[in-house]
C-alpha positions as CSV (number, residue, x, y, z in Angstrom):
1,X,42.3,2.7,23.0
2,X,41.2,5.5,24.9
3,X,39.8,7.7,21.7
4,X,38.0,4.5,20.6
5,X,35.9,4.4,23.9
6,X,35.8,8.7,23.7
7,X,34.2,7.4,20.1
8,X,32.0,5.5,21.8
9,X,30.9,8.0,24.4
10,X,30.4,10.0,21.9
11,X,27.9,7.7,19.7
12,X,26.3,7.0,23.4
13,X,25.6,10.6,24.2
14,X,24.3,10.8,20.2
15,X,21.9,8.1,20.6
16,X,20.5,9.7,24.0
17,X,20.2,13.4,22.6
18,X,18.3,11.6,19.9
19,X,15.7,10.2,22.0
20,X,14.8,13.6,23.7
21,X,11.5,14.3,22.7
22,X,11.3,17.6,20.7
23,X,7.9,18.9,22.4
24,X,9.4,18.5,25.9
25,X,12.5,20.2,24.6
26,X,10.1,22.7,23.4
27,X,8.2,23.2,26.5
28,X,11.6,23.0,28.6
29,X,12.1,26.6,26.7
30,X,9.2,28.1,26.7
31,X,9.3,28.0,30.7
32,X,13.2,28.9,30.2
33,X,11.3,32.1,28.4
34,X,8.3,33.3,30.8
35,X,10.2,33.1,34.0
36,X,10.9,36.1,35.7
37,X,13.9,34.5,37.5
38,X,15.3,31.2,37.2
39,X,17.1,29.2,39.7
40,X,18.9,26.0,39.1
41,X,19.8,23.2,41.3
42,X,21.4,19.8,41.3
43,X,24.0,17.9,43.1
44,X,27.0,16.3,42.7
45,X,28.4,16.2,38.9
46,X,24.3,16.8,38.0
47,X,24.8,20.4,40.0
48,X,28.3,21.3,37.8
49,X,25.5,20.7,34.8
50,X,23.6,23.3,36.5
51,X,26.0,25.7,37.0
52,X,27.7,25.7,33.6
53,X,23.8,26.5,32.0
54,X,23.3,29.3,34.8
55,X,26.4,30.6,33.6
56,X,25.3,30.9,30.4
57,X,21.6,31.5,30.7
58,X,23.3,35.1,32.3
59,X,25.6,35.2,29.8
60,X,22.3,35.6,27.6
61,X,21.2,38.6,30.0
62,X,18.7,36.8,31.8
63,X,18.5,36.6,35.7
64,X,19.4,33.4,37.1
65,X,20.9,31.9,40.6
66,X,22.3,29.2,41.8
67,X,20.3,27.2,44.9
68,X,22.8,27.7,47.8
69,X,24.8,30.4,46.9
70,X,25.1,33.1,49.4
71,X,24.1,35.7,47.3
72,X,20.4,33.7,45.9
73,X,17.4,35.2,46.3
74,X,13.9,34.1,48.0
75,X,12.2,32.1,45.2
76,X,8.4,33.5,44.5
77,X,5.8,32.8,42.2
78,X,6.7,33.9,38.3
79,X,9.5,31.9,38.6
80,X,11.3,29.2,37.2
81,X,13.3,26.3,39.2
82,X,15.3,24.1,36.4
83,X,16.2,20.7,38.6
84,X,18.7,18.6,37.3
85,X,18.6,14.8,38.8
86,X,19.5,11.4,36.6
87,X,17.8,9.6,39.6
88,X,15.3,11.9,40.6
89,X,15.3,10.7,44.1
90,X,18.5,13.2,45.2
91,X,17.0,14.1,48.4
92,X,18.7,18.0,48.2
93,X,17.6,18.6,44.8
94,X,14.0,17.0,45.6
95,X,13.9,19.0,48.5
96,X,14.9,22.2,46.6
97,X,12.3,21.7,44.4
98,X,9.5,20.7,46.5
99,X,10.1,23.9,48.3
100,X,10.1,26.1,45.2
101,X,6.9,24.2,44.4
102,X,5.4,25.1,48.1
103,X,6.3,28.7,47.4
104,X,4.7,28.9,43.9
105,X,7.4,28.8,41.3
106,X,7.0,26.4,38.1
107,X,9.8,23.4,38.2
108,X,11.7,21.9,34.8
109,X,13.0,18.8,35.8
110,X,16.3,16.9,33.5
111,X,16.4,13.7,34.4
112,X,16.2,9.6,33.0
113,X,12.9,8.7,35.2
114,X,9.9,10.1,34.7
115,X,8.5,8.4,37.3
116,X,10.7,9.5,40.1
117,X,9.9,11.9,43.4
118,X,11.2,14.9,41.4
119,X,9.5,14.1,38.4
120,X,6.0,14.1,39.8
121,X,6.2,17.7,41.2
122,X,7.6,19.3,38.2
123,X,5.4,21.3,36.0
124,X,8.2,20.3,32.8
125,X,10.0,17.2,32.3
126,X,12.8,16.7,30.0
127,X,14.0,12.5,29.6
128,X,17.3,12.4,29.4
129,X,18.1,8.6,29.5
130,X,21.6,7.3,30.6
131,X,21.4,7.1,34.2
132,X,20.5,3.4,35.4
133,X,19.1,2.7,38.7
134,X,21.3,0.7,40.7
135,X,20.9,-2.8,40.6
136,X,21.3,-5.2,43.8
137,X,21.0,-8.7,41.8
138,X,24.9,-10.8,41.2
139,X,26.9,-9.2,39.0
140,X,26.6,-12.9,37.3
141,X,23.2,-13.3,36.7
142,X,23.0,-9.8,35.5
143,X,26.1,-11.1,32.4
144,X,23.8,-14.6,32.1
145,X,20.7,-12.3,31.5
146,X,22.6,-10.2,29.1
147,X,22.5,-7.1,31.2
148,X,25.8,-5.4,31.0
149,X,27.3,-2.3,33.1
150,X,26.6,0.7,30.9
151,X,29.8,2.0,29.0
152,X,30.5,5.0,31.7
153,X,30.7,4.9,35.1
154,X,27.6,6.0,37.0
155,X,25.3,8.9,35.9
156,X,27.9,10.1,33.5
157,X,26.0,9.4,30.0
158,X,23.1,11.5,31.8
159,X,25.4,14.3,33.0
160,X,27.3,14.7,29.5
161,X,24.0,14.2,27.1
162,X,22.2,16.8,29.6
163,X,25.0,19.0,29.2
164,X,24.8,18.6,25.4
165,X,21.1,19.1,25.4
166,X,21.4,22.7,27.5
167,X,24.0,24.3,25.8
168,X,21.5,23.2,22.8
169,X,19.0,24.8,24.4
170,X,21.4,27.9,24.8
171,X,22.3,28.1,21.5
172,X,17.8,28.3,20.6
173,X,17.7,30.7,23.1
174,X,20.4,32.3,21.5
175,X,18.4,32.5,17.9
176,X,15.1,33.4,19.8
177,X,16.4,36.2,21.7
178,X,18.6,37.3,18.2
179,X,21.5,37.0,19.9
180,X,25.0,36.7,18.7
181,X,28.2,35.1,20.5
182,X,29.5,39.2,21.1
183,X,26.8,39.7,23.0
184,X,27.5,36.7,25.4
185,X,31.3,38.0,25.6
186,X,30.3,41.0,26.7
187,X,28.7,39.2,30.0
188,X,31.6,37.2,30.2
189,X,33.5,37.4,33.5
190,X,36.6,39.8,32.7
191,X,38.1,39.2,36.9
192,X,39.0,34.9,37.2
């Protein structure tokens, strides 16, 4: 029972990777490429997304922090904030970013609504679909209409097919920058 609804996660996450337009994707890397730092920031499961790319956009060599961290640095023009929200309304990640924008850097923004607070700063959007905005109507009229709870629990399609989409992203960056898995290990932490 449980590998049948892994299966089924796993055709879910296929179906929304799918849908990513290629051109945003694209452009998603191209501001990846021209930054001069990049920071990333969500929160929640969204912000362990985060994390696992900034850990292996260094792995790639290139300079990249994590908003909060003790050891981030100011934020300035040239560079990059990547801002990872299936709501876009998560009020620390919105606020992150509409700092970065205040202070001059360019914002990529993962998330399912394009027409969220986060979206509408960010200079780069990527759609990932899977996260659904809550809904306040019965739980029985939403069954009459044919609406149906989504197969995992909260923003979890978003957070696994954004997950999937950047370590795609990693592995074009990888070709791009003609580098080889070696190269990664050798930026690999050797002290956990």
């Amino acid at each position: 029972m449980v590998k049948d609804i892994a299966l089924q996660i796993v055709k879910k996450i296929e179906d929304t990777i799918s849908e990513i337009d290629e051109n945003e994707a694209k452009a998603f890397i191209n501001e990846v490429i021209h930054s001069r730092n990049i920071f990333v920031v969500g929160a929640g499961r969204s912000g362990l997304v985060a994390r696992a790319f900034a850990m292996r956009l260094m792995h790639l060599g290139l300079n990249v922090y994590v908003i909060g961290e003790t050891i981030t640095p100011p934020i300035r023009p040239g560079d990059l904030l990547i801002a990872i929200s299936g709501s876009g309304e998560t009020l620390s990640t919105l606020t992150a970013a509409q700092t970065a924008k205040k202070l001059g850097a360019r914002i990529a923004v993962a998330t399912s609504f394009t027409d969220s607070p986060l979206a509408k700063i960010a200079d780069c959007i990527v759609r990932i679909k899977g996260r659904v905005k809550a809904r306040r109507e019965d739980y029985q009229v939403r069954q009459l209409m044919g609406e149906h709870e989504p197969l995992t629990p909260l923003g979890t399609l978003f957070e696994l097919s954004t997950l999937v989409f950047l370590d795609s992203v990693i592995t074009r960056l990888m070709q791009i920058f003609n580098k080889r898995e070696i190269d990664l290990i050798r930026r690999h932490a050797n002290i956990e």
